[in-house]
N, C-alpha and C positions, 0 to 999 in steps of 0.2 A: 219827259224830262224828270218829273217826279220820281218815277221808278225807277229810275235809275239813280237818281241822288239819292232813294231809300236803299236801294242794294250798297252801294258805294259807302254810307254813312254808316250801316250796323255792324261791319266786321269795325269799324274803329272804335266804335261804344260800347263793346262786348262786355271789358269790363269792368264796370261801373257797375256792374249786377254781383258780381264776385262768384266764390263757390254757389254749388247748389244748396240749397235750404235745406236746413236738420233734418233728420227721421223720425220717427217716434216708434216708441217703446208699441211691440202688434198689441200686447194688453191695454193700450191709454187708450180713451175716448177722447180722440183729438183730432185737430184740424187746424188749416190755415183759415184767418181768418182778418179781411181789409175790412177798414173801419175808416168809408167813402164821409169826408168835410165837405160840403160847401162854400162856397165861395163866399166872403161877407159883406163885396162887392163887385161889381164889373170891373174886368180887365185884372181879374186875378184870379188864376187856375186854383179848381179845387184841388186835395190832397190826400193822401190816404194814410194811413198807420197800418204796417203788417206784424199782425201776432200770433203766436202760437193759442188755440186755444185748446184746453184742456175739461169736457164737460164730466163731473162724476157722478154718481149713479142719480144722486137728489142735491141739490143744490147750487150755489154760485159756482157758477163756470169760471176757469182758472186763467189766468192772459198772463202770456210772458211776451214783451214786444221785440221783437225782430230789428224793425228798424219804424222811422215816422218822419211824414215829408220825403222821402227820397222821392228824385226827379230825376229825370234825363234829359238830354237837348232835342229840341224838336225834328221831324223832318218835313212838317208842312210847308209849304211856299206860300203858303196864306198865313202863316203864325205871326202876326204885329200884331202892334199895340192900341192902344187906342188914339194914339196920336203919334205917326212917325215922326222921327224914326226910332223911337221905342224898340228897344231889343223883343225878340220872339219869346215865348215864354214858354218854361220847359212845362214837359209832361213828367206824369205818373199814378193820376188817377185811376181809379178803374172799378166798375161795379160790375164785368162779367168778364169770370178767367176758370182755367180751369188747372190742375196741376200734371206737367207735363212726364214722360216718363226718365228720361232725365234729371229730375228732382229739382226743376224752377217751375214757377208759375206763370205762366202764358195768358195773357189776359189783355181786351180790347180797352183803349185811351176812352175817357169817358169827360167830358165838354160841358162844362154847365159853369156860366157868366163868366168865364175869360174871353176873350176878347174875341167876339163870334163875328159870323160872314157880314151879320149886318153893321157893324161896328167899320168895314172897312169902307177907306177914306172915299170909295169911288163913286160917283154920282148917281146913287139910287141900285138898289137889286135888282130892278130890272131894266136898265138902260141897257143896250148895245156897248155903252163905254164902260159900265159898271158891273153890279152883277156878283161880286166877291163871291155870295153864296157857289158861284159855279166851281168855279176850282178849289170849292173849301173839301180836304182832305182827311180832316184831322179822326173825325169819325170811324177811318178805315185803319190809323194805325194800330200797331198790333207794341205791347209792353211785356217786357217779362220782368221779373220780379226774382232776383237773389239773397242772400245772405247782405250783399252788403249795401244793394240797391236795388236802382232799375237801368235801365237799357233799353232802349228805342229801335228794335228791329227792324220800324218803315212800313209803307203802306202793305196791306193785303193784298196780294198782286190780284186782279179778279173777282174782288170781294165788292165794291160800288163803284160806279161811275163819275167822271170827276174830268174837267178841261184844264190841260195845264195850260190855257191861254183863256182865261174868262171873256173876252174881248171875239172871240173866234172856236164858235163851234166846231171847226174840221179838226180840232185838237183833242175832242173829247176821246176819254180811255175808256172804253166800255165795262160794266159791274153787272154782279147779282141783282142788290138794291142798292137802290139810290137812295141816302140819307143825309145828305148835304145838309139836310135843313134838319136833322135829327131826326126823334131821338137819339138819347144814346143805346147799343146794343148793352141788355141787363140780364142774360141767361148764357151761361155757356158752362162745359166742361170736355174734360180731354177721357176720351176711351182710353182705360187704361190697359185694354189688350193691342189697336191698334196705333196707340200716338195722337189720332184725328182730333180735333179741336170741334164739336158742336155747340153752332154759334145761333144765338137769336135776339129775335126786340119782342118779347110775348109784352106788350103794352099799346096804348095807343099812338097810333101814328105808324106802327111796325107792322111785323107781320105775324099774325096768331097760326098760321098752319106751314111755316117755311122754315127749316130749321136748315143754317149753313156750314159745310165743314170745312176745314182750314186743317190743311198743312205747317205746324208750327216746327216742321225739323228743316224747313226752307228758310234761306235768309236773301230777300224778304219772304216772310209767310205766304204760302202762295192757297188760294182758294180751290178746292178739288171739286166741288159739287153741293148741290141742292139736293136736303131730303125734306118732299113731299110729304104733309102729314096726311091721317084718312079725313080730318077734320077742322078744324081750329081747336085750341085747348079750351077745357068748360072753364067760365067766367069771364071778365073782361081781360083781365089780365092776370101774368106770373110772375113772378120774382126768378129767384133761380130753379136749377133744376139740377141733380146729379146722376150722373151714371154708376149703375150696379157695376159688381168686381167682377163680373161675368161680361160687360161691354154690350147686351143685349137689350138696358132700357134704360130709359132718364127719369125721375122720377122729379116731379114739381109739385106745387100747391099754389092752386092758380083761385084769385079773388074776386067779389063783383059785388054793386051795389054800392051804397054809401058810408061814412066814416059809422054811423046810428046801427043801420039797419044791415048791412053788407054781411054777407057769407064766403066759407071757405073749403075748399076740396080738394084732396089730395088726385094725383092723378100721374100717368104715365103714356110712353111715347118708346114704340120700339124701333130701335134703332137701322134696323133693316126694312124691314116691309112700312114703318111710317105711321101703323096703326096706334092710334090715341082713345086709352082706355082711362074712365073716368072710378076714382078707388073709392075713399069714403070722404065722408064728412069731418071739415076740423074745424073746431073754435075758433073764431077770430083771434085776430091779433089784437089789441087794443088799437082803435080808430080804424081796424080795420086794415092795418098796414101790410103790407105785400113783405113776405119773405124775401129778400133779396140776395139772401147767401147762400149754400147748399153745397155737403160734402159726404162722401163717402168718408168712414171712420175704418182705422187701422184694424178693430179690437174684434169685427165682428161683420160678414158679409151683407148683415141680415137687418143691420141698420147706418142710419143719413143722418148727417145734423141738419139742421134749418135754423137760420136766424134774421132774425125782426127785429122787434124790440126786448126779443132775450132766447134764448137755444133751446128745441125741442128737438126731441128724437123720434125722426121716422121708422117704422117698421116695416119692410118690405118681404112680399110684394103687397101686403092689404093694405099699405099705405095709412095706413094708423098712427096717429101720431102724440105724443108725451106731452105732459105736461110744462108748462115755459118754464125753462132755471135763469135767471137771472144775469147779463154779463152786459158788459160794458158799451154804450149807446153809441149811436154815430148817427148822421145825417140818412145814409144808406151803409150797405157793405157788400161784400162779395166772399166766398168762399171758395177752397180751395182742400183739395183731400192731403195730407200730410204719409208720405210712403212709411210704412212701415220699416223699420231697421233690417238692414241685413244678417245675415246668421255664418257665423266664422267658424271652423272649423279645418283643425290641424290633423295629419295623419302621413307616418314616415314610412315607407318602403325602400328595402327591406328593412325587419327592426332588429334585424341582428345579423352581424359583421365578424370577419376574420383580420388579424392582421397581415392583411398580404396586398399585394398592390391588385389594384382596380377594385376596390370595394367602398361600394358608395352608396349610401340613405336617401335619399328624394324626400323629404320632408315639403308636402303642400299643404297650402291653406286655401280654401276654398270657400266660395261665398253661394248662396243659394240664390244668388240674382246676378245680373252681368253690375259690373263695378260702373258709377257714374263718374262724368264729365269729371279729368281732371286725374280719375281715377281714385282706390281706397287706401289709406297706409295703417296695415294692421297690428300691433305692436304685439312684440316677441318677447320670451323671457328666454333668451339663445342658450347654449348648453356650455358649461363651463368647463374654462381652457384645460388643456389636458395633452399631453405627448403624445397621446395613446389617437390622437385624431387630429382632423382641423374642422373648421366650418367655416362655408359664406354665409350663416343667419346672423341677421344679426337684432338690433332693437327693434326694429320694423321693418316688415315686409311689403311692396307695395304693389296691389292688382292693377295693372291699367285702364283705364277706362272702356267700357264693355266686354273687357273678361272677368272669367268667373273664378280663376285660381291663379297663383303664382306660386314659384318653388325655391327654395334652397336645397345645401346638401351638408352629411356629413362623409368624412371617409377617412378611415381606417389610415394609419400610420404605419406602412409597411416594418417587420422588423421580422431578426429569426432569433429573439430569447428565447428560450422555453422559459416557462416558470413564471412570466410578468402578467398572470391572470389577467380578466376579464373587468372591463369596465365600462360604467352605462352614461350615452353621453344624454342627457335628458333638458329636450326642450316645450316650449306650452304657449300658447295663445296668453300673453297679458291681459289680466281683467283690463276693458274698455272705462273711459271716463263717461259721464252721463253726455256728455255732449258728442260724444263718439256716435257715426250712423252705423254703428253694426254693433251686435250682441254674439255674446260665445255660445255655438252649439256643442254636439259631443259628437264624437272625440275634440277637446279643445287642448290636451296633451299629449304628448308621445315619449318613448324612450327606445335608443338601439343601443344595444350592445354592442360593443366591438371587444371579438372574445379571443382567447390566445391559440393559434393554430399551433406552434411550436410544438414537437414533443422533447420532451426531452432525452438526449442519447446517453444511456445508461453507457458508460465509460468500461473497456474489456481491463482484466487485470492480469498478467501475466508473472511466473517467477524464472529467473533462470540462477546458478551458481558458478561461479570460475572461480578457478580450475574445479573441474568435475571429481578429481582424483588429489590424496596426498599423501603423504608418506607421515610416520610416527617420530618426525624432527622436527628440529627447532624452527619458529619461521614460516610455518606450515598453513597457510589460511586462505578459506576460499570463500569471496562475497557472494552474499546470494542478493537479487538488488529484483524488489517486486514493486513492477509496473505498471500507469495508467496508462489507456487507450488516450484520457483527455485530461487536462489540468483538472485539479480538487476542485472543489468548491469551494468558497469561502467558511468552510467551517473546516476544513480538510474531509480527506475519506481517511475513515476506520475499516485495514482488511484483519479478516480473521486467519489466522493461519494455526496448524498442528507443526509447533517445533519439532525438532529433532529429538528421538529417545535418549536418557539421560545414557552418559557411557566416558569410563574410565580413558578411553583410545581418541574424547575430544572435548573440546569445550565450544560452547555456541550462545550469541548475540542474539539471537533471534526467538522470540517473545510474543505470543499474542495478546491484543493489535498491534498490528503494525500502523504507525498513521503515517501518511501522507500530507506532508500541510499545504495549506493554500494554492492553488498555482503551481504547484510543483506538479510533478510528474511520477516520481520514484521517489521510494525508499531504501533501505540496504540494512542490513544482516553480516554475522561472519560465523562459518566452523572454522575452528582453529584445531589442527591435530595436536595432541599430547605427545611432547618429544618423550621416546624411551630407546632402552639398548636390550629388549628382552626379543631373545629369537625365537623365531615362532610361535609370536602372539598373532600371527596371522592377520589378517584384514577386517575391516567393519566398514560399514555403511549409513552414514547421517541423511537421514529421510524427513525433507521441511513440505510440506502437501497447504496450497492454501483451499481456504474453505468459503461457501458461497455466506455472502453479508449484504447490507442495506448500500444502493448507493451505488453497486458494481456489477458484473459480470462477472465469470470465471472466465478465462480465454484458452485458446489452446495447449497453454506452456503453465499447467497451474499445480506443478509441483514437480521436486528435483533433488537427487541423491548426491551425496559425495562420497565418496571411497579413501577412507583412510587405511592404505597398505603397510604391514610391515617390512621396516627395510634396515633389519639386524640379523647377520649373516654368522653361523658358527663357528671355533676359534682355529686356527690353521696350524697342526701338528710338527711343522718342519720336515727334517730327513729320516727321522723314526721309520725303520721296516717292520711292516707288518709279519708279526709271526703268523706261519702256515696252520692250517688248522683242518682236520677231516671231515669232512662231511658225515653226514648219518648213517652210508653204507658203509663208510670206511670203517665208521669206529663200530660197527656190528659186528663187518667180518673181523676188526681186531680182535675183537671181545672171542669171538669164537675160536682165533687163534690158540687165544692166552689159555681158555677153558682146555681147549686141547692140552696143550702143554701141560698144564697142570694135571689134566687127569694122568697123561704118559710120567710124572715125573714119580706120581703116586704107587704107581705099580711098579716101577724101578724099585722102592724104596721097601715095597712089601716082599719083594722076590727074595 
């Protein structure tokens, strides 16, 4: 019945824990760190305080608090008071957890003078009718620890044994160990390659060679198995212990002896095979006190925090350890490794575009870890507005929980100007705030183009003249009218053209440039014939030829004549008859005639 009231109760208390806990900077020597109160009387639960701590290279350790006192509601069925009916009294203690991959803290409920088995009302611990201790739970529940609290996830399903009916043995739920009667468990931490939760009591009353793992992605936590050490840990006892960023060992500093005379040693436990190797020697703590925190640090594979009565640094694997820096006391504590931030990065495909339809940018941000619970929202510096595009990015983008990227896009604004060049739509990863769990890697900007496909069509220019032909009268004029393929441009076109040769027989309009203005299409020209009445000035020819220029083509019809004809006709004699006249033989043989004669008349006259 227990188990079940623990599964049934922790989806509704979920949460009370809120987001997951901050990241930290991979350069900070930092960690989580609970700072375990005692109780300063019976029948009131200890408390803890969760801080960020910050250890630097020498000196006082840095604490920024979290939160202090947060509690949740209990799920024991033994939680009274000391005198019913007394309300049950919340948890949130804890001096063994570990940090989850997820990015909360997973950590076992820890029991010291609230209101214990033997406090309840029933007629002795060991009666048949009494007994409390039997079905006391509390020991097995499992806490997690967020941003904005805790949360009571419920028993360890398989973790100790326990009667949901004190009164009646055939109830009991069977466990690993049995702790009813304590301690509390004071060593654990979460393999951060597999999730698993390694749990222990390295103290008296527990067990020194038994190391238990827990399932903290189950709700409730459910227990997977017993890892067998080759040994017990050297000394009487350990405090906590951490796992390497490899998931291959736990490293502790285990104590023995008295507060005077008592010594200390570092030591390890692998995580597979069970084998427990003993490292070196370390200074006690003053009085001798047991380490009771222990984390892996963001900044550095190769070293642990530990904390006592103030923060040393492990060196693994020789298990060496630093001298104490000083930070802030508590009764006990617990410790917990703080993730490292994530790493953002932007990058557009393709990064350069045409304006034509279906062209499109993929701009992703991508994270170097899967996105936690809740998921990440990474802000954007989106690319500004412009015709020439659109975009979905916009101030932030958000990765879902366990993925690694998420995308927007840009794309091209279909169009066919020629000439409205190229322009770059340019977006970037926003610097994060400190409190931000992700940092900018590189590429953390991009830009695409979106560039102008258009060409532009060089417009043909044609000339033609009408009438082709005119005559040397009054009235006489023929346009010549030179044409665009496509409207001007807004500046107009300038064509070049070779006028007509300068000539008495016309006159002509037509002038290089000719312009075309705006929008328009055509220009126009005239030859005008020179009216006369002179016959037989015969015919001439006005030849306009255009020339190639900026701006245009020549086209097929790119120059044209006009023919200015004489049309003055000689003057008409009337009924005048032409006198006869001889031809060349005629007037020869005259001529020979005459000479005859003359010679006959000569000798008549000499006779």
């Amino acid at each position: 019945m227990a188990i079940i009231a623990a599964a049934a109760l922790a989806p509704a208390v979920m949460a009370a824990s809120g987001a997951p806990l901050p990241r930290c900077d991979a350069s900070a020597q930092s960690f989580y760190l609970t700072r375990y109160s005692g109780p300063a009387a019976t029948g009131t639960p200890p408390t803890a305080v969760l801080d960020l701590a910050t250890a630097p290279a020498t000196g006082t350790v840095a604490i920024s608090q979290i939160w202090s006192g947060a509690t949740a509601p209990t799920v024991s069925s033994r939680e009274i008071g000391l005198t019913p009916p007394n309300p049950p009294l919340p948890a949130g203690a804890s001096v063994a957890g570990g940090m989850g991959k997820d990015g909360y803290i997973y950590t076992m409920r820890a029991i010291d003078g609230d209101n214990s088995w033997d406090t309840s009302p029933a007629a002795g611990w060991a009666s048949a009718a009494g007994g409390g201790w039997r079905s006391h739970t509390r020991y097995y529940e499992m806490l997690r620890y967020g941003r904005d609290g805790v949360d009571n996830l419920g028993i360890v399903t398989g973790l100790g044994p326990y009667q949901t009916d004190p009164t009646n043995a055939a109830t009991l739920v069977p466990g690993a160990i049995d702790l009813r009667l304590g301690p509390n468990f004071n060593a654990a931490d979460i393999d951060p390659v597999t999730g698993i939760m390694y749990l222990a009591n390295f103290q008296a009353g527990g067990a020194l060679n038994r190391v238990f793992k827990i399932d903290v992605t189950q709700t409730p936590p459910l227990y997977v198995g017993t890892l067998n050490l080759s040994s017990n840990i050297p000394g009487a006892q350990s405090g906590d212990f951490a796992i390497d960023a490899g998931g291959q060992w736990a490293y502790g500093i285990a104590t023995t002896g008295n507060i005077i005379s008592g010594t200390s040693v570092s030591y390890r436990f692998n995580l597979s095979s069970g084998a427990v190797e003993t490292l070196a020697p370390v200074s006690p703590a003053p009085f001798n006190a047991p380490y009771g925190a222990a984390a892996r640090l963001p900044n550095a594979t190769d070293k642990l925090a530990f904390y006592g009565l103030g923060t040393r640094i492990m060196s693994i694997p020789a298990g060496t350890v630093g001298p104490s820096q000083s930070t802030a006391g508590a009764t006990s504590g617990d410790a917990a490794a703080c993730l490292p931030k994530l790493t953002a990065t932007l990058v557009c495909t393709p990064d350069a575009l045409v304006d034509a339809a279906g062209n499109v940018s993929t701009c992703t941000v991508t994270l170097d870890q899967a996105a936690p619970a809740g998921g990440m929202a990474i802000a954007l510096t989106p690319p500004a507005a412009n015709p020439r595009y659109t975009s979905n990015c916009g101030s932030s983008i958000l990765v879902d929980a366990g993925q690694t990227s998420a995308s927007c896009t840009i794309t091209a604004t279909p169009n066919t100007t020629p000439g409205d060049g190229d322009v770059t739509a340019a977006i970037a990863l926003a610097t994060p705030t400190a409190s931000d769990d992700y940092v900018l890697g590189t590429p953390s900007a991009a830009e695409v183009m979106v560039r102008n496909d258009d060409m532009a069509v060089t417009p043909l220019v044609n000339l033609s003249c009408t009438p082709s032909s005119l005559v040397d009268a009054a009235s006489q004029v023929a346009t010549c009218t030179i044409s665009l393929s496509a409207p001007a441009p807004a500046s107009g076109s300038s064509i070049t053209l070779t006028p007509p040769a300068g000539s008495t027989r016309y006159t002509s309009s037509c002038s290089s440039p000719v312009v075309i203005a705006a929008g328009a299409t055509e220009s126009s020209c005239t030859i005008t014939a020179t009216p006369n009445t002179v016959v037989g000035d015969g015919s001439v020819t006005a030849l306009v030829q255009l020339l190639a220029g900026s701006g245009y083509a020549l086209g097929p019809n790119s120059q044209a004549s006009v023919q200015v004809n004489d049309d003055d006709l000689p003057i008409n004699p009337g009924n005048a008859k032409r006198v006869p006249t001889l031809n060349p033989w005629a007037l020869a043989l005259m001529g020979l005639l005459l000479a005859a004669a003359g010679a006959l008349w000569l000798r008549r006259r000499h006779d």
